[in-house]
VMD Tcl script that draws the C-alpha trace (Angstrom):
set ca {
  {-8.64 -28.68 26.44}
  {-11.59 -29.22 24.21}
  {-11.34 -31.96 21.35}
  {-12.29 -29.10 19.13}
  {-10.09 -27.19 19.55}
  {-6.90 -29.59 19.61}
  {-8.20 -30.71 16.37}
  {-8.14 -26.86 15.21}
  {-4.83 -26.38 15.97}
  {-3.41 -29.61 15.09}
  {-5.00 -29.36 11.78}
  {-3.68 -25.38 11.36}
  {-0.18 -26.79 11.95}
  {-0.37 -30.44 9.44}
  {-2.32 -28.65 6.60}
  {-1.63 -27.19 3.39}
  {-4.58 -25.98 2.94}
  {-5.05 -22.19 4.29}
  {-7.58 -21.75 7.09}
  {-10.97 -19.68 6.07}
  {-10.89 -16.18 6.03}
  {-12.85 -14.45 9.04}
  {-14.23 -10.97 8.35}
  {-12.75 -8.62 9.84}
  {-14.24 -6.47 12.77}
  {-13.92 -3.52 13.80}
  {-12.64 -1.60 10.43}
  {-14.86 0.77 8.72}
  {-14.32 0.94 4.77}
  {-13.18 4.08 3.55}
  {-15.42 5.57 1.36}
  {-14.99 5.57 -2.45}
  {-14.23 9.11 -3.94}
  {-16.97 11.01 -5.05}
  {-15.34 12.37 -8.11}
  {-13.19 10.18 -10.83}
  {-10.77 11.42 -12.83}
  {-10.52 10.88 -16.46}
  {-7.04 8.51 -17.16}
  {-6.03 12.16 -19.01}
  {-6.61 14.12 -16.12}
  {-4.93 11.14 -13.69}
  {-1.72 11.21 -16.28}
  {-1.46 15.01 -16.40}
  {-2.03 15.26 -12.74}
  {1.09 12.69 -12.09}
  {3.24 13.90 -14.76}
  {3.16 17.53 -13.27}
  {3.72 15.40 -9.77}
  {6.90 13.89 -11.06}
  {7.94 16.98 -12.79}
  {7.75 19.18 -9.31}
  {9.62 16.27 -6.93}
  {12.71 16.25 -9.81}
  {12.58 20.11 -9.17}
  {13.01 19.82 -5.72}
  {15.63 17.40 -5.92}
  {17.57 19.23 -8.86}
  {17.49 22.52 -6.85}
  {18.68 20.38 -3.53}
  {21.42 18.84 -5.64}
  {22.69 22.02 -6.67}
  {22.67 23.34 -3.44}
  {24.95 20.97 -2.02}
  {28.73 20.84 -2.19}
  {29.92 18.23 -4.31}
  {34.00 18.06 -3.95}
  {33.93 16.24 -7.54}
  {32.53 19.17 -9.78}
}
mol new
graphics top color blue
foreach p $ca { graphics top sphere $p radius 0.5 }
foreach p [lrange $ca 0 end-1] q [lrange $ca 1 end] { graphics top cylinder $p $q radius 0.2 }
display resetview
């Protein structure tokens, strides 16, 4: 075993301090999207969202048999 590394991993183990950060390899960044929305647009667009799932789960809901109604 190398002196370098013992004193790497001994020093990984006693520290508080975290180790440096190593890039990363072999990830590609995704792309940023082309178009932005404007915060109305984003709000409308996850209001209707929201609106649609409690739909879904209303009309689930009432299709199921509840013994308590």
């Amino acid at each position: 075993m190398k002196l370098k590394t013992f004193t790497k991993g001994i020093a990984s183990v006693v520290t508080i301090v975290p180790r440096k950060r190593e890039p990363v390899k072999f990830i590609q960044q995704m792309p940023l999207v082309t178009r932005k929305r404007t915060d109305r647009e984003a709000i409308w667009g996850d209001f209707c969202t929201v609106g649609d799932d409690l739909r879904k789960a209303r009309k689930r809901y009432d299709e199921t048999e509840n013994p308590l109604r």
